[in-house]
PDB file with SEQRES, HELIX, SHEET and CRYST1 records, atoms N, CA, C and O in Angstrom:
SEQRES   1 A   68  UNK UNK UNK UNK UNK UNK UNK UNK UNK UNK UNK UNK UNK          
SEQRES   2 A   68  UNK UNK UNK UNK UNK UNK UNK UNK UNK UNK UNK UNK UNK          
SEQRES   3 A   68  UNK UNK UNK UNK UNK UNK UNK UNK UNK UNK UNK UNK UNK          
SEQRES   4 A   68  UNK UNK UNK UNK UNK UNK UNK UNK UNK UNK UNK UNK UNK          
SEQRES   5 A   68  UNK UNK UNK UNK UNK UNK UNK UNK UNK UNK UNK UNK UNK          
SEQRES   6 A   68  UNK UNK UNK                                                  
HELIX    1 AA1 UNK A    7  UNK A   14  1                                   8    
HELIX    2 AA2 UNK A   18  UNK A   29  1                                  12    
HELIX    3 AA3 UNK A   42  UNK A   51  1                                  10    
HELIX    4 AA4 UNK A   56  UNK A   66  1                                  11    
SHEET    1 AA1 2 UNK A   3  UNK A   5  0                                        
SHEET    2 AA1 2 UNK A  34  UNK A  36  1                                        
CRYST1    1.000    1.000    1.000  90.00  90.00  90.00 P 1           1          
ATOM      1  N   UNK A   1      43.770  39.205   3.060  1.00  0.00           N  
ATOM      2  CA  UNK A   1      42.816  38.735   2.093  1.00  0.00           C  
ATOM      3  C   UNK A   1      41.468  39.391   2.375  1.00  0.00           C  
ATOM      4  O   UNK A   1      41.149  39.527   3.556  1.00  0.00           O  
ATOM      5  N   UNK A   2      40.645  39.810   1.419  1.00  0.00           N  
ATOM      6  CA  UNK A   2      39.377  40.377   1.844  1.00  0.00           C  
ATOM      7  C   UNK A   2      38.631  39.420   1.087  1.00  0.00           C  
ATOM      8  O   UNK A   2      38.850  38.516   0.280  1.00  0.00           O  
ATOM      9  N   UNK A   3      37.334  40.157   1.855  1.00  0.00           N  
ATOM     10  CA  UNK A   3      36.312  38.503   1.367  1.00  0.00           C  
ATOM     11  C   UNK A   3      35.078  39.379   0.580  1.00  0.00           C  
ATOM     12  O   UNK A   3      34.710  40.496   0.945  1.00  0.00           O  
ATOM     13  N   UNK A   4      34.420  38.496  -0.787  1.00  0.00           N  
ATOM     14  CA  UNK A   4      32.929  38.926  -1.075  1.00  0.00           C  
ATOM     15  C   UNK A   4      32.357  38.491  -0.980  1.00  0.00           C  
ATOM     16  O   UNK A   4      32.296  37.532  -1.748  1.00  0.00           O  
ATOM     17  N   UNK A   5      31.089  38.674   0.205  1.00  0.00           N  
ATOM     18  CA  UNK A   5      29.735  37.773   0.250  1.00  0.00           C  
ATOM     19  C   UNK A   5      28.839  37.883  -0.715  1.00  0.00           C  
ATOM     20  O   UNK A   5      28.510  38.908  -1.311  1.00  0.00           O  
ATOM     21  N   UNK A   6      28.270  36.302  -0.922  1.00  0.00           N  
ATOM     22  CA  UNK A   6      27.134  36.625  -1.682  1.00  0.00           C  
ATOM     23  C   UNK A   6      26.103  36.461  -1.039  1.00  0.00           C  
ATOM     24  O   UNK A   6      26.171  36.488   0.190  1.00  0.00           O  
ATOM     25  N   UNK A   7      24.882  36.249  -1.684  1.00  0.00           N  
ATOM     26  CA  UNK A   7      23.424  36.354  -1.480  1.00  0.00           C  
ATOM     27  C   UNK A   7      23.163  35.617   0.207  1.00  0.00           C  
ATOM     28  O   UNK A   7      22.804  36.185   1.238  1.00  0.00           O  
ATOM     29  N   UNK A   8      23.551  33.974  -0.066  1.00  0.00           N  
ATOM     30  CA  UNK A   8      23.115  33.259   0.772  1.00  0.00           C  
ATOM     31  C   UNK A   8      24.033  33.717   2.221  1.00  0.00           C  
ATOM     32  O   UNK A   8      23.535  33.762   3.346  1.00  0.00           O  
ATOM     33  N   UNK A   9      24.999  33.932   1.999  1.00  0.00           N  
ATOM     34  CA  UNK A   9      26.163  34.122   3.044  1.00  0.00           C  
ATOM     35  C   UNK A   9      25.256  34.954   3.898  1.00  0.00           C  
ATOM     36  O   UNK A   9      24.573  34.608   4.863  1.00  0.00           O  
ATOM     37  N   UNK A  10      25.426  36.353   3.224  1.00  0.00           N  
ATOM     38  CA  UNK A  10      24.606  37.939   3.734  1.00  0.00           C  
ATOM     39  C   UNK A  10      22.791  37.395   4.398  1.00  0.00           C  
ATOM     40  O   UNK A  10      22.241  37.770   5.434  1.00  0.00           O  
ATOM     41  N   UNK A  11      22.253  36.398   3.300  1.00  0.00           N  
ATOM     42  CA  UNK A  11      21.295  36.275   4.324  1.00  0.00           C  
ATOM     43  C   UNK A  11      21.273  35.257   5.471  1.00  0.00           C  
ATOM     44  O   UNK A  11      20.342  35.283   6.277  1.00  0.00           O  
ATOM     45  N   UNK A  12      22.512  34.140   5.597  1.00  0.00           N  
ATOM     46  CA  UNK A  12      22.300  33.413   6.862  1.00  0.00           C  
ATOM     47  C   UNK A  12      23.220  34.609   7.730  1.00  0.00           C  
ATOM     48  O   UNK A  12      23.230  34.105   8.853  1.00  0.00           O  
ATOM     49  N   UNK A  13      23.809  35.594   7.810  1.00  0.00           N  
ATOM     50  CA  UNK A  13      24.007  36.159   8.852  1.00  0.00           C  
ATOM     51  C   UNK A  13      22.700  37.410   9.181  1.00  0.00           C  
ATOM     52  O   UNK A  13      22.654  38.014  10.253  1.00  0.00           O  
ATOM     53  N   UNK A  14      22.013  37.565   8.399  1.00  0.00           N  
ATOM     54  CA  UNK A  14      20.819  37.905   8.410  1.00  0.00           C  
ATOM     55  C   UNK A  14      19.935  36.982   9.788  1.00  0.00           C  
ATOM     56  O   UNK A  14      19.493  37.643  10.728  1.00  0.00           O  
ATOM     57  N   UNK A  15      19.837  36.139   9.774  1.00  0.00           N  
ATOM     58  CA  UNK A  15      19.181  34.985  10.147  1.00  0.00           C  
ATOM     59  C   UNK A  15      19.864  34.452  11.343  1.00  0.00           C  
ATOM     60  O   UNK A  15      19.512  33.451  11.967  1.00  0.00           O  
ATOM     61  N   UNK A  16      20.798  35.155  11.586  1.00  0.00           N  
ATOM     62  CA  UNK A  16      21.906  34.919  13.308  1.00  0.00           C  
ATOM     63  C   UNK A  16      22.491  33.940  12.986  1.00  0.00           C  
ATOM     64  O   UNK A  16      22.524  33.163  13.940  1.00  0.00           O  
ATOM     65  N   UNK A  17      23.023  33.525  12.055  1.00  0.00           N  
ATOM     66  CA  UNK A  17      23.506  32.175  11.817  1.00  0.00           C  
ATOM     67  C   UNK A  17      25.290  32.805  12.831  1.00  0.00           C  
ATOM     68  O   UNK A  17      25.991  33.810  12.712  1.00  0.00           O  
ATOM     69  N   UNK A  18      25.365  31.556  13.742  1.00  0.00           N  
ATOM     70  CA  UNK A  18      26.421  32.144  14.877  1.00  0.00           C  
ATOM     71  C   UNK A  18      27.774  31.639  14.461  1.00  0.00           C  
ATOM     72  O   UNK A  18      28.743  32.149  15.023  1.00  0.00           O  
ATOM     73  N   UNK A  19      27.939  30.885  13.725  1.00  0.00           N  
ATOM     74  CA  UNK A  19      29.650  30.027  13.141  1.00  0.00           C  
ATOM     75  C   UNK A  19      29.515  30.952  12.084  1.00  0.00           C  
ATOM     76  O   UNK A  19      30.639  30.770  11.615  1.00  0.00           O  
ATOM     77  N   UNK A  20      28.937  31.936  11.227  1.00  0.00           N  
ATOM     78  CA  UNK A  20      29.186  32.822  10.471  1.00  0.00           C  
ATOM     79  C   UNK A  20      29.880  34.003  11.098  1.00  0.00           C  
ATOM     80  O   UNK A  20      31.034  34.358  10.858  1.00  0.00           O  
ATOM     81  N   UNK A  21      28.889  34.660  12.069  1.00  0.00           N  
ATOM     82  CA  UNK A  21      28.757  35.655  12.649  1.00  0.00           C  
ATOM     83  C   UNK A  21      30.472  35.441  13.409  1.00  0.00           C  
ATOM     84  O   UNK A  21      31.140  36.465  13.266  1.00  0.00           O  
ATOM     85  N   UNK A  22      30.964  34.685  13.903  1.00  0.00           N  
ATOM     86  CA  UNK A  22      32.276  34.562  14.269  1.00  0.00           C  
ATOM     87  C   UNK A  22      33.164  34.124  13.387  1.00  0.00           C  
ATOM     88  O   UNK A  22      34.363  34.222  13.649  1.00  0.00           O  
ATOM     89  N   UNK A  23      32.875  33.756  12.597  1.00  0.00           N  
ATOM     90  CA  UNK A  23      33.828  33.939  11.534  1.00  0.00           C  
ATOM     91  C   UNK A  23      34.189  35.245  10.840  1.00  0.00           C  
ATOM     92  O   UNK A  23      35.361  35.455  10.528  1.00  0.00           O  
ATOM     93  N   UNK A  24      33.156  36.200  10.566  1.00  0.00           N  
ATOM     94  CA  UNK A  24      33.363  36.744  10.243  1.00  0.00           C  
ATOM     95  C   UNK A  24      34.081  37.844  10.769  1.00  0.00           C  
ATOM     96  O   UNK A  24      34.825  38.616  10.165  1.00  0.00           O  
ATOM     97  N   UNK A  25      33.722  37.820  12.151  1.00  0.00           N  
ATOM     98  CA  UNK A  25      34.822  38.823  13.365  1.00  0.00           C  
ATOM     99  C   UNK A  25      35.876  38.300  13.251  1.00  0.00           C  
ATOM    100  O   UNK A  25      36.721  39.054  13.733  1.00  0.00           O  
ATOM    101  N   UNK A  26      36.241  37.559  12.938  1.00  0.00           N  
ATOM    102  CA  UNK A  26      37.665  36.799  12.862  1.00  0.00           C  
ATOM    103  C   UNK A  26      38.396  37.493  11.974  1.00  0.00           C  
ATOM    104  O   UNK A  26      39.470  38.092  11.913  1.00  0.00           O  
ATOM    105  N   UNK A  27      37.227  37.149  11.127  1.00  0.00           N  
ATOM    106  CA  UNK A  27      38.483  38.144   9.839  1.00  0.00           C  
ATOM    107  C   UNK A  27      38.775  39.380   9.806  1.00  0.00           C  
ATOM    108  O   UNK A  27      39.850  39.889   9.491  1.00  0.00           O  
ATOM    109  N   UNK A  28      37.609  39.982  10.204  1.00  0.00           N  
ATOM    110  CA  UNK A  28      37.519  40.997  10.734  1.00  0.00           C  
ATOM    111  C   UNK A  28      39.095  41.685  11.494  1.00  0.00           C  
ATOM    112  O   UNK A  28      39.822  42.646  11.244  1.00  0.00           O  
ATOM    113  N   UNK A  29      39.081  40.631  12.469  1.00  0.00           N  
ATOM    114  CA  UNK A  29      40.377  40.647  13.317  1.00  0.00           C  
ATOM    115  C   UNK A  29      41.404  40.924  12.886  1.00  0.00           C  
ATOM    116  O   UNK A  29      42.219  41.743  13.309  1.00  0.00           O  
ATOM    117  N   UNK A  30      41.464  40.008  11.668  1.00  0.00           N  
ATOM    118  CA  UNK A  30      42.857  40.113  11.164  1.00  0.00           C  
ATOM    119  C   UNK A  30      43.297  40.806  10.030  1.00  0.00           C  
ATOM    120  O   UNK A  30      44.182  40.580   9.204  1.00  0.00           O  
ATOM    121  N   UNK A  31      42.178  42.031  10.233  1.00  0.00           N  
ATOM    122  CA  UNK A  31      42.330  43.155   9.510  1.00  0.00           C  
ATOM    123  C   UNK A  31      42.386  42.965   8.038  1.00  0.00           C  
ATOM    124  O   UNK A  31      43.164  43.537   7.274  1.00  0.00           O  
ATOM    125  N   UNK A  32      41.263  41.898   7.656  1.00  0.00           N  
ATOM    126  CA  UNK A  32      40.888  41.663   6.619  1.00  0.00           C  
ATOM    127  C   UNK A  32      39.286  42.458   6.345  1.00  0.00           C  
ATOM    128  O   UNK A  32      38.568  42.555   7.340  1.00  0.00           O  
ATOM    129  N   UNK A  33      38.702  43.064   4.875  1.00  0.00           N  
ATOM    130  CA  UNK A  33      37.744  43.672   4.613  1.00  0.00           C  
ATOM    131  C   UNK A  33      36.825  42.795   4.020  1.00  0.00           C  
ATOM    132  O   UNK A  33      37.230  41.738   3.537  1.00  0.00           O  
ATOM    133  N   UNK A  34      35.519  43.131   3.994  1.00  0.00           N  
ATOM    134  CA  UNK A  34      34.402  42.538   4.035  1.00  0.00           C  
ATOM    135  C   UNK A  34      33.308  43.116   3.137  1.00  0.00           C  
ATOM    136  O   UNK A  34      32.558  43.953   3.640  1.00  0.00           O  
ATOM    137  N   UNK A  35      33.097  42.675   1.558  1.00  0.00           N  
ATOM    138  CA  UNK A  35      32.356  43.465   0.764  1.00  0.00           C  
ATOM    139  C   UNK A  35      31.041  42.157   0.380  1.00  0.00           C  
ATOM    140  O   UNK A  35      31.032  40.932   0.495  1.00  0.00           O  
ATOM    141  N   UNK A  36      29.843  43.362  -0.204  1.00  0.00           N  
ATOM    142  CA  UNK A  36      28.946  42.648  -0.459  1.00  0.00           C  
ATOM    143  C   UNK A  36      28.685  43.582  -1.963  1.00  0.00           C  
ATOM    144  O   UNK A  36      28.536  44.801  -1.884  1.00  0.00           O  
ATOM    145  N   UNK A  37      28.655  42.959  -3.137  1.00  0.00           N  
ATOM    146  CA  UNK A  37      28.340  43.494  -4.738  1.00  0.00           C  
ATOM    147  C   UNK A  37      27.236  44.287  -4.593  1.00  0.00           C  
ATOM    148  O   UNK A  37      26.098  43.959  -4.928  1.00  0.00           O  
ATOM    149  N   UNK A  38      27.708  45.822  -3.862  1.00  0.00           N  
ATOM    150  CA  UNK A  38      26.985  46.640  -3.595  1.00  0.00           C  
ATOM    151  C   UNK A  38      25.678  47.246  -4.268  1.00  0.00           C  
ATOM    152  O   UNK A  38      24.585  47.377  -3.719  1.00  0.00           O  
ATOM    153  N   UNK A  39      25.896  47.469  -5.110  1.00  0.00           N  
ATOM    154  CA  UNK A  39      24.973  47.992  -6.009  1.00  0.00           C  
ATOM    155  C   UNK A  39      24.384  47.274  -7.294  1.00  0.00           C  
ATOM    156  O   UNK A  39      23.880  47.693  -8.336  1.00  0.00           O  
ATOM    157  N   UNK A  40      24.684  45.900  -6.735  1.00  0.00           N  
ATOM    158  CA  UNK A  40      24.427  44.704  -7.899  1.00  0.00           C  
ATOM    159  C   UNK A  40      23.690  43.527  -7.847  1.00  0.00           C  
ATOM    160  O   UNK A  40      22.504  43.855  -7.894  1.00  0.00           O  
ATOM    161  N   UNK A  41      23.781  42.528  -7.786  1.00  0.00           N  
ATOM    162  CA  UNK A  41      23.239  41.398  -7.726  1.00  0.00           C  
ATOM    163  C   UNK A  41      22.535  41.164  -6.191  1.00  0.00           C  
ATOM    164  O   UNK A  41      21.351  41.303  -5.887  1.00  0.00           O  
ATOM    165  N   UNK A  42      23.593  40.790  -5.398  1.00  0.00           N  
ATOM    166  CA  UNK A  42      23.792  40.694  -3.291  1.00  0.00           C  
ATOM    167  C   UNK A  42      22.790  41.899  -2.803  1.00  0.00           C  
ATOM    168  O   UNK A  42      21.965  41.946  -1.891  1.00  0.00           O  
ATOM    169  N   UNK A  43      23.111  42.636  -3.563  1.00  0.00           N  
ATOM    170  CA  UNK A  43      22.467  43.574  -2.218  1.00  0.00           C  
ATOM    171  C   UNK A  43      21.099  44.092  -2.964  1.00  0.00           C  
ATOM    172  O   UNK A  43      20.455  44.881  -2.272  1.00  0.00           O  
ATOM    173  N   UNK A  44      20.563  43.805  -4.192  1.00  0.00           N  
ATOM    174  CA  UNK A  44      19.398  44.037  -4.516  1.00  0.00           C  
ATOM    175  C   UNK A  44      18.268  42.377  -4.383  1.00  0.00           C  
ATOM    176  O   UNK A  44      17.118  42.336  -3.946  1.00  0.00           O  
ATOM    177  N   UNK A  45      18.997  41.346  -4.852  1.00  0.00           N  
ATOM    178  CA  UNK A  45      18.536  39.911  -4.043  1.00  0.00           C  
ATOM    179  C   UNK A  45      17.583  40.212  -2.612  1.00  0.00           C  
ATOM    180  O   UNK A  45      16.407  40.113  -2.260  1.00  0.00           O  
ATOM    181  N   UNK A  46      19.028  40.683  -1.995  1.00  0.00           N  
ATOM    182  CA  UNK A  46      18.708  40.765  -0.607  1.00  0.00           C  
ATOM    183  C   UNK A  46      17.474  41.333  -0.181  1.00  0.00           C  
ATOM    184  O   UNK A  46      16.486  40.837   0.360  1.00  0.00           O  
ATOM    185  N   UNK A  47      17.809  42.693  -0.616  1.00  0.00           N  
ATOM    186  CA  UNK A  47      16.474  43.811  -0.312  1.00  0.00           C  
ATOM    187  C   UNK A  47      15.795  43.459  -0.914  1.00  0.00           C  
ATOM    188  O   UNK A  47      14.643  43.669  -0.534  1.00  0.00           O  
ATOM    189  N   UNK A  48      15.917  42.894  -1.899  1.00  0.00           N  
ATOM    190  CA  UNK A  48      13.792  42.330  -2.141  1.00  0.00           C  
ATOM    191  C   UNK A  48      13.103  41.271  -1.985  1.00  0.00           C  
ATOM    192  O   UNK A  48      11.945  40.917  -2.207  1.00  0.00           O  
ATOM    193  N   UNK A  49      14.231  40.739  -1.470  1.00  0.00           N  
ATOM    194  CA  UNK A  49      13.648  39.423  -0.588  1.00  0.00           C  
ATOM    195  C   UNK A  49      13.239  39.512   0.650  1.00  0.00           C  
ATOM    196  O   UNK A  49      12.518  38.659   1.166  1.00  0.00           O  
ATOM    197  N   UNK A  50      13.840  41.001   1.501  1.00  0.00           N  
ATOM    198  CA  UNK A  50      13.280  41.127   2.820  1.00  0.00           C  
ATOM    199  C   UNK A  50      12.201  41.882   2.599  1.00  0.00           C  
ATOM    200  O   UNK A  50      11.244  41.621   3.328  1.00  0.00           O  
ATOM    201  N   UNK A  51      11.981  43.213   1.384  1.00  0.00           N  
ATOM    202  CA  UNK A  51      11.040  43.531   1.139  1.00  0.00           C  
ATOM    203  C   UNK A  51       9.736  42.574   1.143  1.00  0.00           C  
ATOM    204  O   UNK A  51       8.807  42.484   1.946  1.00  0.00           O  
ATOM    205  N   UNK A  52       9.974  42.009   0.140  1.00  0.00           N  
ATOM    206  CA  UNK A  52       8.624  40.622  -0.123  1.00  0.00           C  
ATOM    207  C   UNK A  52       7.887  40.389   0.844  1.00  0.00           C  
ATOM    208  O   UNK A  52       6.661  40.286   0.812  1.00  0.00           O  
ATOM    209  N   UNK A  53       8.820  40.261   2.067  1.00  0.00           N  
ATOM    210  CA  UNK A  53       8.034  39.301   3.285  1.00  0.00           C  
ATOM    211  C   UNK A  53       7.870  40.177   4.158  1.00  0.00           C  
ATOM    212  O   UNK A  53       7.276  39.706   5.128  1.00  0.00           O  
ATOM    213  N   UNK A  54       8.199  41.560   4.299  1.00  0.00           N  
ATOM    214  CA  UNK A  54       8.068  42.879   5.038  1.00  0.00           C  
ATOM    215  C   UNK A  54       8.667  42.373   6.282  1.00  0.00           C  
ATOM    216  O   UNK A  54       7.920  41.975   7.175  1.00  0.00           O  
ATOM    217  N   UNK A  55      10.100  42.349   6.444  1.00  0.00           N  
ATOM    218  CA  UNK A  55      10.764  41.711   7.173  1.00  0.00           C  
ATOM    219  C   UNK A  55      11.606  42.990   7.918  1.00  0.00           C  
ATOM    220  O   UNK A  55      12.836  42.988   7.868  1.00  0.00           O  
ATOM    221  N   UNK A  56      10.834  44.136   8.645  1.00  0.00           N  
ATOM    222  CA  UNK A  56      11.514  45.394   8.751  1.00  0.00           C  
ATOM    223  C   UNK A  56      12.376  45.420   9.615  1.00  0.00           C  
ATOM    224  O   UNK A  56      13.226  46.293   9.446  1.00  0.00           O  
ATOM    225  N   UNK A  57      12.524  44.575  10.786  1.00  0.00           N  
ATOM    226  CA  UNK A  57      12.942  44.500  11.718  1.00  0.00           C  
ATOM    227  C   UNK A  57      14.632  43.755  10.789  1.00  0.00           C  
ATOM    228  O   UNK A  57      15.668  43.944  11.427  1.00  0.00           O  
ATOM    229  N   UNK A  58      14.759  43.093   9.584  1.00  0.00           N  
ATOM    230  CA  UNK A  58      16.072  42.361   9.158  1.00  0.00           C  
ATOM    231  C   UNK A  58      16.521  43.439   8.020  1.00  0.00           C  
ATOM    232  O   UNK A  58      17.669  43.638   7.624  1.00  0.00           O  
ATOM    233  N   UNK A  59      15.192  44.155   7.547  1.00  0.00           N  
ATOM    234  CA  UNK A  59      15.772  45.201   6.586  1.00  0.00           C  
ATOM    235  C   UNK A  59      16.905  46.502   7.725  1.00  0.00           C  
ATOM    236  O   UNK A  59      18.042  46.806   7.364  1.00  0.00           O  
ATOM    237  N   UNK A  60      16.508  46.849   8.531  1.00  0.00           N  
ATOM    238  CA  UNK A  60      17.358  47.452   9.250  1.00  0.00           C  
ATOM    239  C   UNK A  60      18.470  47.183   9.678  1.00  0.00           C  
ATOM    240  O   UNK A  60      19.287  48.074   9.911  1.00  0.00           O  
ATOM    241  N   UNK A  61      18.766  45.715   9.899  1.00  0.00           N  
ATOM    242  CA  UNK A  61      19.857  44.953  10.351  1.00  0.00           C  
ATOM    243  C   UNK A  61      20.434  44.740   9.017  1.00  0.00           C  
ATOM    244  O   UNK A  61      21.663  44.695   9.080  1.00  0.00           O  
ATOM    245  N   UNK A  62      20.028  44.614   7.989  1.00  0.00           N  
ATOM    246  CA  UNK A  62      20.505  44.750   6.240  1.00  0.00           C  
ATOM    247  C   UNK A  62      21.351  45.902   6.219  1.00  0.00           C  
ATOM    248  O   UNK A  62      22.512  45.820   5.817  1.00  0.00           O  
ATOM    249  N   UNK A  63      20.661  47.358   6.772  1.00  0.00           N  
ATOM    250  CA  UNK A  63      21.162  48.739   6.546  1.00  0.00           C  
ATOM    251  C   UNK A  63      22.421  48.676   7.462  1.00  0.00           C  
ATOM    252  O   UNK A  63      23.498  49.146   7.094  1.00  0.00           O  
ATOM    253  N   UNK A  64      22.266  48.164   8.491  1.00  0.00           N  
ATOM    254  CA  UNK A  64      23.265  47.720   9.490  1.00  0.00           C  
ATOM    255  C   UNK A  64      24.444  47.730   9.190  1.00  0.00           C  
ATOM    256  O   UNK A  64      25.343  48.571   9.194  1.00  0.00           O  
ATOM    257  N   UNK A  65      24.265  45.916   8.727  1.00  0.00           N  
ATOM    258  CA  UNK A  65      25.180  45.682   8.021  1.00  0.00           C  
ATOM    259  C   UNK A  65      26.404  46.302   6.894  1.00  0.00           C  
ATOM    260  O   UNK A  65      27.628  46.301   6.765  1.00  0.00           O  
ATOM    261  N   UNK A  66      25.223  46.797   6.226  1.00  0.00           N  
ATOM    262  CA  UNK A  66      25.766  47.554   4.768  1.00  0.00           C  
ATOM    263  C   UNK A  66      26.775  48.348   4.666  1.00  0.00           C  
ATOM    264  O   UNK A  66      27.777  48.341   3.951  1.00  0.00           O  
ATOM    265  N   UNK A  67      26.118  49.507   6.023  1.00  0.00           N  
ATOM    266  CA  UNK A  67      27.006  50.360   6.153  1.00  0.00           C  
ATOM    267  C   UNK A  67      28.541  50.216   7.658  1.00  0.00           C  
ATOM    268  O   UNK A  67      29.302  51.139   7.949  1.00  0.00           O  
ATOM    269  N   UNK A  68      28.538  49.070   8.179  1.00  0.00           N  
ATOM    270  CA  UNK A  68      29.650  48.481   8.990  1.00  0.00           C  
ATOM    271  C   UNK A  68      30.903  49.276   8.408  1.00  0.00           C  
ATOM    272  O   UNK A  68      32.032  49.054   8.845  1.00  0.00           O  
TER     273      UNK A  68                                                      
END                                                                             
């Protein structure tokens, strides 16, 4: 099964949220894939919400992410 995060998901692992962050290795594990509505809704939300608050240090961990 693969999974799509949305907005809030992508930003509490943003935010170290840790019962995410292992969950999501989990699935990970079990050789399940992991998308975020790349070029759409999720991932422009995102970036301009870290933009807004000049949050550079989570925008990088965003790019991070993205490209996993």
């Amino acid at each position: 099964m693969n999974y799509l995060l949305d907005t809030n998901i992508v930003t509490a692992i943003l935010k170290q949220n840790q019962k995410l962050k292992r969950k999501l290795a989990s699935v990970q594990r079990q050789g399940s894939e992991i998308f975020i509505s790349g070029i759409t809704i999720t991932y422009f939300e995102t970036k301009r919400g870290l933009l807004a608050v000049n949050a550079t240090r989570k925008i990088s961990d965003f790019h991070f992410f993205c490209t996993e």
